[in-house]
Every structure is written in C-alpha cells, then in structure tokens.
N, C-alpha and C positions, 0 to 999 in steps of 0.2 A: 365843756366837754367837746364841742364842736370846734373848738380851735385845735384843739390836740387831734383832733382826727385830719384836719386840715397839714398840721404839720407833721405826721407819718410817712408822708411820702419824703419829706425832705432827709428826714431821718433814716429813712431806708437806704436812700441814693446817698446819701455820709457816710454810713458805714458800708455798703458794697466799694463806694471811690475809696477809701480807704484799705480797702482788702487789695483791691487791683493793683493798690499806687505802690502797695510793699510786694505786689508780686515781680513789679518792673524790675527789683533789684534781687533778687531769686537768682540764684546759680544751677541751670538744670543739669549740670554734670552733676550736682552734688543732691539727687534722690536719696534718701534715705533708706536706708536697709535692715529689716530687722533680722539679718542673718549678718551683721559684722557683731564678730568673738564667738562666733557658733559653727561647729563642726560644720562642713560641705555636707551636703545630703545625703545621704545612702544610693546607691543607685546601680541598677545592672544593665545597661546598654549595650548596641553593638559598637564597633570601633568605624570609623568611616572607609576605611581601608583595611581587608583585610576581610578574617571569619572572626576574630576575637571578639568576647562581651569584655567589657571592660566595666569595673567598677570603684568605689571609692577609694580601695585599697592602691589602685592601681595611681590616683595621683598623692598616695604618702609619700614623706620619705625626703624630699626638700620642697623649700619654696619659693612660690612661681603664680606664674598671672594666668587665670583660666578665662579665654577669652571666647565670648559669644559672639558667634557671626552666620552670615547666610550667604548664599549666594546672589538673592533677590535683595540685602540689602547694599545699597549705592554708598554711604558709606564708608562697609564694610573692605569694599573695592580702593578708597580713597587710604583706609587703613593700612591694606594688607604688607605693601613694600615696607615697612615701620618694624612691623612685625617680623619681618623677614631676616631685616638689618639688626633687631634686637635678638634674634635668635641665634643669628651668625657671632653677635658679641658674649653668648653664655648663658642668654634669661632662658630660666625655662617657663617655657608658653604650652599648654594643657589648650584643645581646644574642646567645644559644646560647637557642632553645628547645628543650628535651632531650626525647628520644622521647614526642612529643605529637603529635596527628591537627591537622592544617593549619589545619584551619577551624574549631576549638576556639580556635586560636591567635588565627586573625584576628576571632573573635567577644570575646575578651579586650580585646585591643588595643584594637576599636572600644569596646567596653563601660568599659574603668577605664585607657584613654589607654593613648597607648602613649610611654613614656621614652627608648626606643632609638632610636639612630642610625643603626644597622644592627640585621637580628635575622636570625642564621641559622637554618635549619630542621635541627635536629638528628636526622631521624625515629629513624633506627636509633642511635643513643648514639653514631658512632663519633668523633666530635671529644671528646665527654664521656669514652668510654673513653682516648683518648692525652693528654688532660688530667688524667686521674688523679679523675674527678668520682665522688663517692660517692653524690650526691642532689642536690637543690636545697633551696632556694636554695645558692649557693658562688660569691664572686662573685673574681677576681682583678684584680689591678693589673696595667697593661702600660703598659711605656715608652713613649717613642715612634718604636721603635724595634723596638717587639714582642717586648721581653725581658718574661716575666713577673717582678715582683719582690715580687710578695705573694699572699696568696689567704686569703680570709677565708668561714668555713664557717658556712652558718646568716640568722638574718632580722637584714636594716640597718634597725636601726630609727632614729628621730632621734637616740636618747642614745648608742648603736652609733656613730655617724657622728661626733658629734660629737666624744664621748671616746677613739674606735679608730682610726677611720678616715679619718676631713677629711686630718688633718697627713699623711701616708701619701699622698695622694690628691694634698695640695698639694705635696709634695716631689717629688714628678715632675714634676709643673708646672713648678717653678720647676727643676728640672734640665735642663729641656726649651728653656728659654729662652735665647735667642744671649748 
C-alpha cells in the first residue's frame, strides 16, 4: 500500500504532462461553439450610429460575417483595414460592437472607415454573452437565413481570409442563390 502511495505523485505529474503536451498542438482560432447550426440570437439593441434599435431580423436575408470588435481591443485595430478592403469587394459584414462607450465607437468609425452594414451597440456584452464571445476580434458566419454556420476566433488578416475563410464565406453565397 505504501508503494502506491509513494507512486501517486508520479502518476499525477503523467497525466497533467500529458494534458499540457496535447494542449501545445491546440488551434486557439478554433474554440468551439455551441451555437454553429443554431439561429443567431434574438436581440433588440441600439445601432451604433444613428437612433435605430436593430434586431435579428435586421441581419436576415443574406449572408455575411458578423464581426465582434472594440475599440479597446488592439487587435481589433490590426483587423480593421481587412475588413474595410473585404467590404469594398461585396462581403457583407454585420457589426457587434462589444461593451465599449459609444462615442469611442463612432470616433473609430469616423477615423479608420467604417466596413459595416450594420453595427450594433453591444454596451453591456449581453448579445456577446448568448453568442458564446470570449473577446474580440471573433467573427462568425450566418446564412441567410440567420443560422450561424461558422465562427472564427481571433485577427482576419489577408492570408487568414484567403487560406481560411473566402471559400467558407463563398459557400454561403453560393447556397444562398435560387
């Protein structure tokens, strides 16, 4: 009995290095989500611009990448020309600004364009909380139909888009078509 209690520690420290040793090959863009294949969430917010409450209905009808960002997040900043430049080429981009002060928001906008077609005001997180959002940037894919069918975590850069995300982006498209 005393041996085995001797060799518990070893056995403890086997299985935690082994948990760590498969975490090193982990892809943290790729959190899991349990809202991919499930409607977007219901929601009545304001619009970041403007007087409008915008809600679910407002991003039906095609689809498009609804992207979560901040002001405060750095990132985000590293993101945003990408966005600007995928907007300019036809994507539609939905924004979630996530608990940021308004006019931080719309000093952004005005300063580094603004890519969205809509941007909702997220103050208090809670569309982010029933999306399952960890941070920002995280941006996901919605039908047009409002099913989410992807979600991708982290900054879209060009080589991002092109090698991850386009085909993804364009298969909706093209599912979306009569």
């Amino acid at each position: 009995m005393r041996r085995w209690l001797m060799l518990l520690p070893l056995v403890i420290f086997l299985v935690v290095a082994v948990f760590l040793y498969r975490g090193l090959f982990l892809d943290p863009a790729e959190l899991p989500s349990a809202m991919i294949n499930k409607p977007f969430p219901e929601f009545s917010l304001p619009a970041v611009q403007g007087d409008k409450t915008l809600t679910r209905a407002d991003i039906l009808g095609k689809p498009a990448l609804v992207n979560v960002w901040g002001t405060w997040c750095i990132s985000c900043r590293v993101e945003h020309p990408v966005l600007n430049k995928l907007a300019k080429q036809g994507v539609v981009i939905y924004g979630i600004n996530y608990k940021d002060v308004n006019a931080d928001a719309l000093k952004w906008l005005d300063e580094f364009h603004n890519p969205y077609q809509l941007d909702i005001r997220d103050d208090e997180g809670t569309l982010g909380l029933n999306l399952g959002v960890y941070g920002a940037p995280e941006t996901f894919f919605i039908d047009a139909k409002g099913i989410i069918r992807d979600k991708f975590v982290g900054v879209i850069d060009e080589q991002v888009w092109r090698e991850k995300l386009a085909a993804k982006y364009q298969a909706l498209v093209d599912e979306a078509k009569p």
